[in-house]
C-alpha positions as CSV (number, residue, x, y, z in Angstrom):
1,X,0.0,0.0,0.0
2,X,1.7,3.6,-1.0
3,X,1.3,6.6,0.7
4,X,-1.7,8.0,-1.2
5,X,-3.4,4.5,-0.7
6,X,-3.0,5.3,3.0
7,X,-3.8,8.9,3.0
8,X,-7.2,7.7,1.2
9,X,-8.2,5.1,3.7
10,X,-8.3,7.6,6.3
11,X,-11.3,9.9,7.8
12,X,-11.2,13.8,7.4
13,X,-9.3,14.5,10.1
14,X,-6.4,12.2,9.6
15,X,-5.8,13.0,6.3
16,X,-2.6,14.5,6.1
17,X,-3.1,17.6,4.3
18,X,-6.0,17.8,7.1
19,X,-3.7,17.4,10.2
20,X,-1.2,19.9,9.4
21,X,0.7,21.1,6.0
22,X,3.0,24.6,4.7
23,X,1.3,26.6,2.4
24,X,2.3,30.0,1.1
25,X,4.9,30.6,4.1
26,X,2.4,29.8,6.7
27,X,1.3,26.6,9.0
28,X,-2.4,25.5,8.4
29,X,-4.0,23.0,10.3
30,X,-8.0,21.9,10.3
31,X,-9.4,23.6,13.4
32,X,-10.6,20.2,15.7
33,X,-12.3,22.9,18.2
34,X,-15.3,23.2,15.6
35,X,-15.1,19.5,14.6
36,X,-17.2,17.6,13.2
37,X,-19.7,20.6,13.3
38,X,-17.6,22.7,11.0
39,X,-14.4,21.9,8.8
40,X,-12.5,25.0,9.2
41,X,-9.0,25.7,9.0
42,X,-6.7,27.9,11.0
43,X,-3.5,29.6,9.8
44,X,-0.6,31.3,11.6
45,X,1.8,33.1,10.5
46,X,4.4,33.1,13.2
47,X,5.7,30.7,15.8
48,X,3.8,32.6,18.9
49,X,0.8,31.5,16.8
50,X,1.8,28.0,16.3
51,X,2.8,27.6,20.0
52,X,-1.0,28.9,21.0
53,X,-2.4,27.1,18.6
54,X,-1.1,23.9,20.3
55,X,-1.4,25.4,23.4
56,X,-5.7,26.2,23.1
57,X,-6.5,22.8,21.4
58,X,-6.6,24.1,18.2
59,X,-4.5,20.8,17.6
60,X,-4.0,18.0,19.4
61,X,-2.7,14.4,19.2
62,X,-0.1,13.8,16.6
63,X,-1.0,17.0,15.1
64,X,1.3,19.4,17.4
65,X,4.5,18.2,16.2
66,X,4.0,18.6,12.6
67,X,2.6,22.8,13.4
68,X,5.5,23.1,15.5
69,X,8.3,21.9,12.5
70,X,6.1,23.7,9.6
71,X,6.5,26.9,12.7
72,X,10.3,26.5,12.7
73,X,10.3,26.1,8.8
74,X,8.1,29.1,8.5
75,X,10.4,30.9,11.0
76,X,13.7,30.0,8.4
77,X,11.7,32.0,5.9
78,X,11.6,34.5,7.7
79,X,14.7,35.0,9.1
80,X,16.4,33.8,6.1
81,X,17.9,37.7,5.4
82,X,20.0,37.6,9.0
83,X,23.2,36.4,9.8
84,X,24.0,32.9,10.6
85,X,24.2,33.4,14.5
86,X,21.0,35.5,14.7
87,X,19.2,33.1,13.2
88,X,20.4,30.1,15.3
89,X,19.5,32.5,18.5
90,X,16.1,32.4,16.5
91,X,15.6,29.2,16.2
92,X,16.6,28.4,19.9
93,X,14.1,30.9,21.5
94,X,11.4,29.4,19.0
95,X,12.1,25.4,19.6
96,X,12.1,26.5,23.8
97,X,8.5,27.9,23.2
98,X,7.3,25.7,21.6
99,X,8.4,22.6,23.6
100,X,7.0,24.3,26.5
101,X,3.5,23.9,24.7
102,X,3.8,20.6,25.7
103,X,5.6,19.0,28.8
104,X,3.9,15.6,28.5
105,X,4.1,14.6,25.0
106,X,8.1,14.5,24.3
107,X,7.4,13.2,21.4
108,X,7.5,17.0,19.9
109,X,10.5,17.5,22.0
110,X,12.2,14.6,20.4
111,X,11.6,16.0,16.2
112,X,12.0,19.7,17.5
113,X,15.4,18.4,18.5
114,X,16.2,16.7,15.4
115,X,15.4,20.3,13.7
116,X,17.1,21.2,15.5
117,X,20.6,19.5,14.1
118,X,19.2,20.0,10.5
119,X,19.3,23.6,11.0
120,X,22.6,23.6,12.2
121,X,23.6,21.4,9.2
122,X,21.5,23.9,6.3
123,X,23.4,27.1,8.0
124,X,27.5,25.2,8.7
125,X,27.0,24.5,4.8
126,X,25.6,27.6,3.5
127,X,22.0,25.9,2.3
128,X,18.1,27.2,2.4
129,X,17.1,26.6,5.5
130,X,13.5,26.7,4.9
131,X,14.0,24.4,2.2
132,X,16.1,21.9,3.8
133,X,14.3,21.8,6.9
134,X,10.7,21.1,4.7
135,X,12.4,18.2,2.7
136,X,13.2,16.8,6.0
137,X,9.8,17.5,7.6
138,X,8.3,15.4,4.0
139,X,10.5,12.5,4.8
140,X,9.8,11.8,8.5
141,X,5.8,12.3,7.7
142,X,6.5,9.6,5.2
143,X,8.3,6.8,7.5
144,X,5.4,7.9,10.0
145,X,2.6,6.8,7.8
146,X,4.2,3.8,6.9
147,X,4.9,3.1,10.3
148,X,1.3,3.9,11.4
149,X,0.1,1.3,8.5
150,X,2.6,-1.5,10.1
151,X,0.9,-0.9,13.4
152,X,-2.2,-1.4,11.6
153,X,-1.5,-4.2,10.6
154,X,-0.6,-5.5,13.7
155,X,-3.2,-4.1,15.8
156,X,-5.8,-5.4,13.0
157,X,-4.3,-9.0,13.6
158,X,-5.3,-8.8,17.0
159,X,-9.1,-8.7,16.6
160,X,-11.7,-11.4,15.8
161,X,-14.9,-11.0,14.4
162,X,-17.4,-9.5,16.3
163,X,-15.3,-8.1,18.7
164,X,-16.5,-5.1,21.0
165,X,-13.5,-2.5,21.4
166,X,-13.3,0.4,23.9
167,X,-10.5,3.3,23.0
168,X,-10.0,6.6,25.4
169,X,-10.0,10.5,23.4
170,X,-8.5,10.2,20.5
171,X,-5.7,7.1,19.6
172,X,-5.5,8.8,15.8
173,X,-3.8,7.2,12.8
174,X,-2.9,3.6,14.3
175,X,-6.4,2.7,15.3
176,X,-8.3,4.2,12.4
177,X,-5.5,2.2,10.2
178,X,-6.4,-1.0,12.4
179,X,-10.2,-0.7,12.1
180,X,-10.1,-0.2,8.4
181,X,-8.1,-3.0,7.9
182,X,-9.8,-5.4,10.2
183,X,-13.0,-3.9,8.6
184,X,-11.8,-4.9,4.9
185,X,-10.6,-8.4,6.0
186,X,-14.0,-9.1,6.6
187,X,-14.4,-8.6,10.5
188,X,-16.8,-7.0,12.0
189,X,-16.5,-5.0,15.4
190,X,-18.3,-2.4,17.4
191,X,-16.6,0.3,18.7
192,X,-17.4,2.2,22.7
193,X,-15.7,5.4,22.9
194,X,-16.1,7.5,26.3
195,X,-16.9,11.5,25.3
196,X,-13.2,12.4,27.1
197,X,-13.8,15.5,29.1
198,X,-13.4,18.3,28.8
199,X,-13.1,19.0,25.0
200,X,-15.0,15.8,24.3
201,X,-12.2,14.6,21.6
202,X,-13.9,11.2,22.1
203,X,-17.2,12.2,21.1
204,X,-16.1,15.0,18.5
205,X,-13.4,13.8,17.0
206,X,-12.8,9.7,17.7
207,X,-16.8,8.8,16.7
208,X,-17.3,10.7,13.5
209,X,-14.0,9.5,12.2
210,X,-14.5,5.8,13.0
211,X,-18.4,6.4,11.9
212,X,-16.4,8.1,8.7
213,X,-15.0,4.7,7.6
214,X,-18.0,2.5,8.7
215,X,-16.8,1.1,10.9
216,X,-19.9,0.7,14.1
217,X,-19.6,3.0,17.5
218,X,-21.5,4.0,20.1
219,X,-20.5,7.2,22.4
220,X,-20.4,6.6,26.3
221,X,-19.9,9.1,29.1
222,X,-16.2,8.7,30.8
223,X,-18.0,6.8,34.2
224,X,-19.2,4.4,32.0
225,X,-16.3,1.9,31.0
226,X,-16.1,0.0,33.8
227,X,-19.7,-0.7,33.7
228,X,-20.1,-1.7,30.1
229,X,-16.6,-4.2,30.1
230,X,-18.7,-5.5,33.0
231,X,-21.4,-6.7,31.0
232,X,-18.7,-8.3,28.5
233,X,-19.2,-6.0,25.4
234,X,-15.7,-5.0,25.4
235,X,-13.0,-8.1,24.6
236,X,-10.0,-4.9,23.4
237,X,-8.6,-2.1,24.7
238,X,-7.0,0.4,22.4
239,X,-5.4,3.6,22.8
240,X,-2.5,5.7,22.0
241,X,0.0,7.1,23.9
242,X,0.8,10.5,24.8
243,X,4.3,8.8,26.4
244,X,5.6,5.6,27.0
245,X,9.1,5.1,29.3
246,X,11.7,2.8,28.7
247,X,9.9,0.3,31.5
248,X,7.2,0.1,29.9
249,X,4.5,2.8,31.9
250,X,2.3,4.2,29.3
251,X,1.1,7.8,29.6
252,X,-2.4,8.9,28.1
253,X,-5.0,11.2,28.7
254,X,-6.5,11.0,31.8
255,X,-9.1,8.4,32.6
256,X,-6.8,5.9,30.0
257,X,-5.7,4.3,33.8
258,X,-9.0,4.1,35.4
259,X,-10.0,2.3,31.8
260,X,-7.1,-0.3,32.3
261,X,-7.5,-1.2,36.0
262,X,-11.3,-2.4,35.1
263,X,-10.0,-3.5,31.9
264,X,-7.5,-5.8,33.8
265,X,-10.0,-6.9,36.4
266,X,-12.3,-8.5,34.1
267,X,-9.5,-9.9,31.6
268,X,-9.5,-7.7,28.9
269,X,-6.6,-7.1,26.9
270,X,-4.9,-3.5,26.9
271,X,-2.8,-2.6,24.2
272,X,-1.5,0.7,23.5
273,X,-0.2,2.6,20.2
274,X,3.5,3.7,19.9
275,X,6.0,4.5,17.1
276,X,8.8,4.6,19.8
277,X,9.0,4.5,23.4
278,X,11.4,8.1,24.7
279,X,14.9,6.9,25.2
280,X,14.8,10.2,27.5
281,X,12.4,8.8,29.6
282,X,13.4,5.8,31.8
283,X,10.9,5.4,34.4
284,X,7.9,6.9,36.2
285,X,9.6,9.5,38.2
286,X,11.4,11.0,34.9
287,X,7.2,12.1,33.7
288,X,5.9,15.6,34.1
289,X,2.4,15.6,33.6
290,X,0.7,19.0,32.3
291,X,-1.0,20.7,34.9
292,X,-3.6,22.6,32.2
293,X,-6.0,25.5,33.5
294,X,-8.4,24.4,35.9
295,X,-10.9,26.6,34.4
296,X,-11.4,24.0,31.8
297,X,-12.9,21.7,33.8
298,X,-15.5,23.9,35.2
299,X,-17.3,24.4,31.7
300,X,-17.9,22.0,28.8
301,X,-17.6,23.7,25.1
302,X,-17.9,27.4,26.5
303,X,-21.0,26.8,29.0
304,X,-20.2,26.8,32.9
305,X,-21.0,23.4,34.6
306,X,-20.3,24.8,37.9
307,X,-20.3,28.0,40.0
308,X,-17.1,30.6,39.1
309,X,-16.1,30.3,43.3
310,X,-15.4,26.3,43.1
311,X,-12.1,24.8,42.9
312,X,-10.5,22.5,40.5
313,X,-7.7,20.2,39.4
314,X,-6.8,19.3,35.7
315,X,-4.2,17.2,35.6
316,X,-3.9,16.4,31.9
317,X,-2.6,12.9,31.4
318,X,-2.5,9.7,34.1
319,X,0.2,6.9,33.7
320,X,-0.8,3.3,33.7
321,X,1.7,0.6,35.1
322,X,3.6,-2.1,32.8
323,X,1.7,-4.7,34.6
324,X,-2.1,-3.5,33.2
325,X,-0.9,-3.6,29.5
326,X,-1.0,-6.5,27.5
327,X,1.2,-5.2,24.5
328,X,3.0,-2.2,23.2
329,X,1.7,-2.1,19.4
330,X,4.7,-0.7,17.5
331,X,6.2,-1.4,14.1
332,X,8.4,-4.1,15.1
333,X,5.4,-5.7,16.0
334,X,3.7,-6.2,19.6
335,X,6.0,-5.7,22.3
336,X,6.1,-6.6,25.9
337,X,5.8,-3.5,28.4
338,X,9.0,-4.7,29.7
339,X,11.2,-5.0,27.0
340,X,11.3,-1.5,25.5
341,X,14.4,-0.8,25.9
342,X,15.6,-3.4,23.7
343,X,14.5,-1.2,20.6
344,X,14.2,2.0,22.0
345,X,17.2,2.6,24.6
């Protein structure tokens, strides 16, 4: 299957024009605050834009590290006119405000610092910047389509026919790619995905994509899992993962650990998305999870769910253990948990 056979077999919002692309000096991405009600794009035209843009939800998932290298290859354009040391003092304020968008998902933090050493190479040898650095950007999107189509593969192997599947917000490319597969093998499933509070990604953005490709799914409110594996409808658990650590403990957005533990207690599988575990992150005590605004969790899409006076706490992601995951779905195929480090140290 080539690239454009993939890009086809996905929904809307997966598409890869749709997630994020460079057009005309400036970083568009489709707007997944109004999805699915509206399919609007938003443009910047700086890096302070790109970083906010990440920063309000504007993107999300795999889409933040593709705004922030279009933002630093937008930023080459524009500083293309200074000296070689002003623009490497550029490009280091730029990467440090943008990784700060996101403290969780290193995954940014890992191709930001990749740009970071093409840069370096475009400017020691007198090259485009801009160009090199969107050449680069091309490539890497490349190997990570074909590595989200091996998962798919993988992941696809692991259902049977008639399977009911819970996933948690939105696991993106791997899962769609595994459901249209399994789908055009010939298997049939059904599909639970909670609403994930507060910006409902679940019920925005995960059902109308996997209703996109036909596959069947039902919504569910995030106190609901437990109940419904409980009454054996679920026999998978898919998500992504923000993070995963060298030993194996898989970061996600929160309520992905409350998922697993009644996942676990009535034998249901667990088995998360990755395209690599961080090398950079060993073990528990090396995460930092994002604290995000606990305003956000006082209102649902604009409207106040609770009196202006009343505390919260918004921890973004949660971290389930090794021992709750049944297999790390990666392109070398599924892994064990605990043995990571083998092709990720």
């Amino acid at each position: 299957m080539d690239l454009n056979e993939i890009n086809a077999l996905l929904p809307f919002l997966l598409r890869r024009e749709n997630v994020a692309r460079y057009e005309g000096g400036e970083v568009v991405m489709c707007d997944r605050r109004q999805y699915p009600f509206e399919k609007t794009f938003f443009r910047c035209q700086d890096v302070e834009c790109a970083a906010r843009a990440i920063e309000d939800m504007v993107t999300q998932g795999g889409g933040p590290q593709y705004v922030a290298l279009y933002a630093m290859a937008m930023l080459a354009g524009q500083v293309a006119n200074r000296k070689a040391a002003q623009q490497r003092e550029a490009f280091k304020k730029a990467n440090l405000r943008l990784i700060k968008t996101r403290p969780t998902n290193t995954s940014m933090a890992r191709h930001l610092e990749n740009a970071m050493g093409v840069i370096d190479q475009a400017l020691d040898q007198g090259q485009d910047v801009e160009a090199a650095l969107l050449d680069w950007i091309e490539k890497i999107r490349d190997l990570s389509y074909e590595k989200h189509l091996k998962c798919g593969e993988y992941g696809a192997s692991l259902i049977e026919d008639g399977d009911g599947i819970l996933t948690m917000c939105f696991a993106e490319t791997s899962l769609l790619m595994t459901l249209a597969i399994a789908k055009k093998s010939g298997k049939a499933m059904h599909v639970f995905t909670p609403e994930t509070r507060p910006y409902l990604q679940g019920a925005r953005l995960t059902a109308p994509s996997i209703h996109e490709i036909g596959v069947p799914v039902q919504i569910i409110t995030d106190n609901m899992p437990a109940h419904v594996i409980s009454q054996g409808k679920i026999q998978k658990y898919f998500t992504a993962a923000d993070l995963i650590t060298l030993d194996g403990h898989v970061v996600n957005k929160i309520g992905t650990f409350q998922n697993a533990l009644a996942a676990h207690h009535h034998g249901v599988p667990y088995f998360v998305f990755t395209q690599a575990a961080d090398k950079h992150k060993p073990n528990r005590e090396s995460i930092e999870i994002e604290a995000r605004n606990p305003d956000e969790i006082k209102m649902c899409r604009g409207v106040p769910t609770t009196s202006q006076e009343i505390d919260a706490y918004y921890p973004a992601f949660d971290i389930t253990p090794p021992n709750f995951v049944a297999g790390v779905i990666t392109q070398h195929g599924i892994l064990s948990p605990y043995d990571l480090a083998r092709y990720f140290g």
